[in-house]
C-alpha positions as CSV (number, residue, x, y, z in Angstrom):
1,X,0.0,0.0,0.0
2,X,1.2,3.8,-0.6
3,X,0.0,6.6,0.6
4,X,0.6,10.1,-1.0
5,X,4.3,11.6,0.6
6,X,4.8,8.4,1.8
7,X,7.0,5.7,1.5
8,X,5.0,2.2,0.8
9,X,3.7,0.3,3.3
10,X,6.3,-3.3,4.2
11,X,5.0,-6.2,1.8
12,X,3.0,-9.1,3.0
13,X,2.8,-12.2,2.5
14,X,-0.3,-14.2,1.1
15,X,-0.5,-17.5,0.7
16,X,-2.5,-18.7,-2.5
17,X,-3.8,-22.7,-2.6
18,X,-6.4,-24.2,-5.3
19,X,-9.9,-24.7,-3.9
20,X,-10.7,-28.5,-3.0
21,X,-13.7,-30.0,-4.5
22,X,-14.8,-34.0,-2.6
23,X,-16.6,-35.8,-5.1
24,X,-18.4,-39.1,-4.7
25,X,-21.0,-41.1,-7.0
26,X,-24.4,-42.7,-5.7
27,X,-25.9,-42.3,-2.5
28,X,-29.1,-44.2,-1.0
29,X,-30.5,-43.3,2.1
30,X,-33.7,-45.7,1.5
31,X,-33.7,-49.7,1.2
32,X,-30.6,-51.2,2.4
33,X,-28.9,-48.4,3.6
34,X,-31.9,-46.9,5.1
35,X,-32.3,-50.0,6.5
36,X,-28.6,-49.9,8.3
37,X,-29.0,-46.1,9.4
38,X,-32.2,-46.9,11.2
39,X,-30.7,-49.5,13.1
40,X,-27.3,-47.9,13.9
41,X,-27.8,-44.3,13.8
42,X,-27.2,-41.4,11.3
43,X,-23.5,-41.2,11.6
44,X,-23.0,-45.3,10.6
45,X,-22.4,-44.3,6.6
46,X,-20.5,-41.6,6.9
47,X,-17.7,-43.1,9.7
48,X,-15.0,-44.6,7.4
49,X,-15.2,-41.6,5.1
50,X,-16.8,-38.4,7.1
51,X,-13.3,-36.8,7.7
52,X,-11.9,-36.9,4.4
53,X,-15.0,-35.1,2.8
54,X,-15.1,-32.5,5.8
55,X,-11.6,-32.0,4.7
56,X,-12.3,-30.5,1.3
57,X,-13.2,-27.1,0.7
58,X,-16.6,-28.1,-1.2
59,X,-18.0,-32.0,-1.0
60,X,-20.6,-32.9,-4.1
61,X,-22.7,-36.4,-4.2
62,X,-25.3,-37.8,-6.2
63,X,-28.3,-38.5,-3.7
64,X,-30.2,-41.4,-5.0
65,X,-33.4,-41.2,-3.4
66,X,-36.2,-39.3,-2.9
67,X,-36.6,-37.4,0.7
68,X,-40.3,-37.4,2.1
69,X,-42.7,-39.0,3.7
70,X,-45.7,-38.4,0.9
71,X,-46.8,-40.3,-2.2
72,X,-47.1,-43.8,-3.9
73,X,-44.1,-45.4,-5.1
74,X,-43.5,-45.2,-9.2
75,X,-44.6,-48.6,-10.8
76,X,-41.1,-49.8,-11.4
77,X,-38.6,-52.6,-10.1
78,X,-36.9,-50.3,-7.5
79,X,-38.2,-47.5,-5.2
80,X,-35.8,-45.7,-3.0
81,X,-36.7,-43.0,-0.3
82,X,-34.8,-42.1,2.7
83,X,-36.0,-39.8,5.7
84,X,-35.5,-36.7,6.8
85,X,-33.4,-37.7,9.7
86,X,-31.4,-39.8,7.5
87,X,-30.2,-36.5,5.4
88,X,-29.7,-34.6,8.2
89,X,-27.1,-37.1,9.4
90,X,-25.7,-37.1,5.9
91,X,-25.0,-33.0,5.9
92,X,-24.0,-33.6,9.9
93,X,-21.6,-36.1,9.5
94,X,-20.4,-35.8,5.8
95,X,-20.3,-31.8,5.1
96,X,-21.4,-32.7,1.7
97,X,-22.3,-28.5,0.1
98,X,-24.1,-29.9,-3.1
99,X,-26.4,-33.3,-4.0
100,X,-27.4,-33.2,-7.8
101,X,-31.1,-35.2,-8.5
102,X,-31.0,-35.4,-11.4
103,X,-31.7,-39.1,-11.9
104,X,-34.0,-41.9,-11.9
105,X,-35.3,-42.5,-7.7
106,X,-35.7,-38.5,-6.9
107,X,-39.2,-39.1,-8.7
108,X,-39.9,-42.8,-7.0
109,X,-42.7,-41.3,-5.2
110,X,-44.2,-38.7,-7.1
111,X,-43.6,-35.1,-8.4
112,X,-44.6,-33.8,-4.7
113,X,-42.1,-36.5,-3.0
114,X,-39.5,-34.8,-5.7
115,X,-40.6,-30.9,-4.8
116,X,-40.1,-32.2,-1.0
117,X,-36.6,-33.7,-1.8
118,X,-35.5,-30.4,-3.0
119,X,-37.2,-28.8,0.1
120,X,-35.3,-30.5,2.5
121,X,-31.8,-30.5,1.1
122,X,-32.3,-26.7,0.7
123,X,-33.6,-26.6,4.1
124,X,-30.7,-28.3,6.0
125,X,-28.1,-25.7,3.7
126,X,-27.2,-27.7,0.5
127,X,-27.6,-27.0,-2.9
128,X,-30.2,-28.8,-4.6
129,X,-29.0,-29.7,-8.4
130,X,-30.9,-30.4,-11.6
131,X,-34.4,-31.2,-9.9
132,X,-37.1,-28.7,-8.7
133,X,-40.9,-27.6,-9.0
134,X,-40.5,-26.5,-12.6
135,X,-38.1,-27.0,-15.7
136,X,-36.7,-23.4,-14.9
137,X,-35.3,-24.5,-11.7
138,X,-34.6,-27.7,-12.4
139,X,-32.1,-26.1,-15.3
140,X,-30.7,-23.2,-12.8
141,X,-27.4,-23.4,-12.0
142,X,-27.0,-23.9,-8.3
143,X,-23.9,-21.6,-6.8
144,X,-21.3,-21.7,-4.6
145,X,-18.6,-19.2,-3.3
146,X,-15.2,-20.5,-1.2
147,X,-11.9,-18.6,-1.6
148,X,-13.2,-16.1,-3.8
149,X,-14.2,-18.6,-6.0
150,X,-17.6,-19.3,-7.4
151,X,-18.6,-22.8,-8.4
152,X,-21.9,-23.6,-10.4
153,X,-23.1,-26.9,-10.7
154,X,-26.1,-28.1,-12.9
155,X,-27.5,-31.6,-13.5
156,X,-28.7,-33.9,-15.8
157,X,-30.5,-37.6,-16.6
158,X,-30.8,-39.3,-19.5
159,X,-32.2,-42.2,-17.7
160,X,-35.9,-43.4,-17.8
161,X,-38.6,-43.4,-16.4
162,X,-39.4,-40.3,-18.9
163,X,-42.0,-39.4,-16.5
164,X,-39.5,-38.0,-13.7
165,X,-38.4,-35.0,-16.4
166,X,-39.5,-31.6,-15.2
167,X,-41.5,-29.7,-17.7
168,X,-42.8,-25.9,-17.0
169,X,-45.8,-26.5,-15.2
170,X,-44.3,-30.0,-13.8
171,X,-41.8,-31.0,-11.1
172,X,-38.8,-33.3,-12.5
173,X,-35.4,-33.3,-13.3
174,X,-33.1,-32.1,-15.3
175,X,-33.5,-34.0,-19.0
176,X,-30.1,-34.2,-20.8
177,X,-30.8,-33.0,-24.2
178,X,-28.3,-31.1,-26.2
179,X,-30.7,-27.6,-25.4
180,X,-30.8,-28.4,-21.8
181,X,-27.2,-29.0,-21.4
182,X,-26.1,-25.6,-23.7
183,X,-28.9,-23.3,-21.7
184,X,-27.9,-24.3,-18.6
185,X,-24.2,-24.6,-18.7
186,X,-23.8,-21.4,-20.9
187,X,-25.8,-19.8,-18.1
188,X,-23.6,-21.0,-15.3
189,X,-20.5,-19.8,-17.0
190,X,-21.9,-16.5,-17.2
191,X,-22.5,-16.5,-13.1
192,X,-19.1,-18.1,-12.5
193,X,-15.3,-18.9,-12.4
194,X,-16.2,-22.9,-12.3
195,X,-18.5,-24.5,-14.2
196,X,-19.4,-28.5,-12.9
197,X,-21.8,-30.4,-15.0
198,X,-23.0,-33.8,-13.2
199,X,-25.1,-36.3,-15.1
200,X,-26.8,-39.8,-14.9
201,X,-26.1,-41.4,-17.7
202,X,-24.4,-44.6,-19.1
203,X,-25.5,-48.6,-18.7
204,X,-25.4,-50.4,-15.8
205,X,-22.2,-52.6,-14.8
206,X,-20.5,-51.2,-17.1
207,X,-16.2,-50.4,-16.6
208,X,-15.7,-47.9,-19.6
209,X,-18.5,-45.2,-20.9
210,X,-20.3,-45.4,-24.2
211,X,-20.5,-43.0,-27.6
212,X,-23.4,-40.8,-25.9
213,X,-21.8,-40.9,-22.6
214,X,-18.6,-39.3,-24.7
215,X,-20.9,-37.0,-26.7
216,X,-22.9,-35.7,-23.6
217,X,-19.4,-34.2,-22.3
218,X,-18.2,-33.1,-25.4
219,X,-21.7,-30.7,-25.1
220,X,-21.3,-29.6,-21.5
221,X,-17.4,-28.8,-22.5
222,X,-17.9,-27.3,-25.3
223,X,-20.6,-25.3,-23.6
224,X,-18.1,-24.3,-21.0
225,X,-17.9,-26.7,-18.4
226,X,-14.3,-27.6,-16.7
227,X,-15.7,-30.7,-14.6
228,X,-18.0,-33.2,-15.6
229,X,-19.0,-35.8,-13.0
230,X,-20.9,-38.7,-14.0
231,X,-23.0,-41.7,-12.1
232,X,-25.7,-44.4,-12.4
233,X,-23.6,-47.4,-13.9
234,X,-22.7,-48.6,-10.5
235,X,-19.5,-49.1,-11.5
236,X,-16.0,-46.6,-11.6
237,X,-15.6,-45.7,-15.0
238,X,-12.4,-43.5,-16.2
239,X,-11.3,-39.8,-15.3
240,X,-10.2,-38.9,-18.6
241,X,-8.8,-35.1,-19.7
242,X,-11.3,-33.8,-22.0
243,X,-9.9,-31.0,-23.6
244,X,-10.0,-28.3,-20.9
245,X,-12.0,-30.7,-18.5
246,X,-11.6,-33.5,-16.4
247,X,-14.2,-36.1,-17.1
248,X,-15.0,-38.3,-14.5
249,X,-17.4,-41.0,-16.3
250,X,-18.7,-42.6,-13.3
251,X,-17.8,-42.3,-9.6
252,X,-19.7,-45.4,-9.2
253,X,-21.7,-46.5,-5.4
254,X,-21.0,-44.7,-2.0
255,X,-23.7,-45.4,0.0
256,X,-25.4,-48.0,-1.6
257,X,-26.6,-51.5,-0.7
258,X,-23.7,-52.9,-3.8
259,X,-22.8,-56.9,-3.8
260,X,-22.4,-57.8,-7.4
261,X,-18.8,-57.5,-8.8
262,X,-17.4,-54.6,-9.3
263,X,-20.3,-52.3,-7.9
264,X,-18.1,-52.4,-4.1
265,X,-15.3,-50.1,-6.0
266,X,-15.6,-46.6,-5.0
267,X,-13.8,-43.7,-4.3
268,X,-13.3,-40.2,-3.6
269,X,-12.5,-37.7,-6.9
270,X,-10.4,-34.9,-5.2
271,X,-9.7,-31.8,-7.4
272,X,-8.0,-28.4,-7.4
273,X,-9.7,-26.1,-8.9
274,X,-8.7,-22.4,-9.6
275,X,-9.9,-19.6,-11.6
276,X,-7.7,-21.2,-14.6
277,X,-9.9,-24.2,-14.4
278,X,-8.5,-27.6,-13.0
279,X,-5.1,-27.4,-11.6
280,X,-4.8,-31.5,-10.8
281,X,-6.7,-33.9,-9.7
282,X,-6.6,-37.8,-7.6
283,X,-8.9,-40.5,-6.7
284,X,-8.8,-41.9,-3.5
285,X,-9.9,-45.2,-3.6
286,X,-12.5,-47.3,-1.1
287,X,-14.1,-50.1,-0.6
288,X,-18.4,-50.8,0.4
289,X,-18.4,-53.2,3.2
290,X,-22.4,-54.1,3.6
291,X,-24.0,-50.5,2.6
292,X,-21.1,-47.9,3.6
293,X,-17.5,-46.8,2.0
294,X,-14.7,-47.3,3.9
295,X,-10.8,-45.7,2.6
């Protein structure tokens, strides 16, 4: 600092650092899971893991549930919905910022179940991504601000039932067609320095991604993102540079009832993330034992 007539003020020091941004793939507070946090408690996922996510500067996770306690489960094979309580211990003992829902159990128990999924993870001081009462809000980038940084996430599904897509009278999620993904990551670049793009997407069991997996990020980067995070196969798939971005195909299960081959790998996606875009980037690697990650 200087001041007129005087000298300049003695320099200080200030140290710099990339923000940290925790990433993990699917997460099920109802059915199995649901079933093990009833009986041991809130904090039971979260134990093995619940430090290394606090750890990060901003923790992201796909929740794979609905959150209520209204409406009919969805004719289909699976219906997962957690409770309120359950969520609570997942922001408590996790520090998880942001939960995209865009995918196919938000809706599992009806557009009102869906609107009170959103409710509560707002409530308890996440952000809610690619899900809400209306397509508008369902497409709105969802932002966050640490070290003078600010991070917008969107979300998007590709994957059935076609009924859970939000339309502008109806609650739903984010669908992931070419518009969606261009309006809605265009928008968030205009909002901030760091542009994350989740979607569910892919086919089941599956170790490497497929053609529209590939062509899905190649939208969302060309768009603008710098991270694309991907989930529903159940399986890791590969973190590959994309260009600018770091896609990370699939992150696989976290908390998640998984037994079949292949569906117990998991892992946490650390990244550095500056106003330049990704500055590096590691997976730390864990195992499911019964429904919960351990490192």
């Amino acid at each position: 600092a200087r001041a007129p007539g005087a000298a300049a003020a003695t320099p200080v020091a200030l140290t710099v650092r990339p923000l940290t941004l925790a990433s993990v793939g699917d997460i099920n507070l109802g059915d199995v899971p649901g079933d093990a946090i009833a009986a041991n408690g809130p904090d039971y996922p979260w134990e093995g893991v619940g430090k290394a996510l606090r750890s990060a500067d901003l923790s992201f996770g796909n929740l794979e549930s609905a959150i209520s306690t209204r409406g009919e489960p969805f004719p289909k094979q699976y219906n997962f919905r957690g409770t309120p309580d359950a969520l609570a211990g997942l922001r408590r003992h996790s520090g998880i910022d942001v939960l995209n829902l865009a995918n196919n159990h938000v809706g599992d128990y009806g557009p009102q179940a869906t609107v009170d999924t959103v409710n509560a993870v707002e409530k308890l001081g996440m952000q809610a991504v690619g899900a809400g009462p209306n397509l508008r809000r369902a497409l709105q980038p969802q932002i966050v601000r640490r070290l003078g940084l600010a991070v917008a996430f969107v979300g998007f599904s590709e994957i059935a039932p076609l009924e859970f897509a939000a339309e502008p009278g109806r609650p739903g999620t984010a669908w992931a067609t070419p518009e969606n993904i261009a309006q809605a990551v265009q928008n968030a670049r205009r909002k901030a320095d760091i542009v994350v793009a989740t979607f569910h997407w892919g086919i089941e069991k599956q170790t490497l991604e497929t053609a529209q997996q590939r062509a899905l990020a190649d939208a969302a980067v060309r768009a603008g993102a710098q991270v694309v995070i991907g989930a529903h196969p159940h399986t890791l798939q590969p973190v590959r540079r994309q260009g600018p971005a770091i896609v990370a195909y699939s992150l696989g299960n976290f908390v998640f009832g998984a037994s079949s081959p292949g569906t117990t790998r998991t892992g946490i996606l650390r990244m550095k993330l500056s106003a330049r875009g990704v500055e590096g980037y590691r997976l730390r690697r864990a195992v499911i034992e019964g429904t919960r990650p351990r490192l």
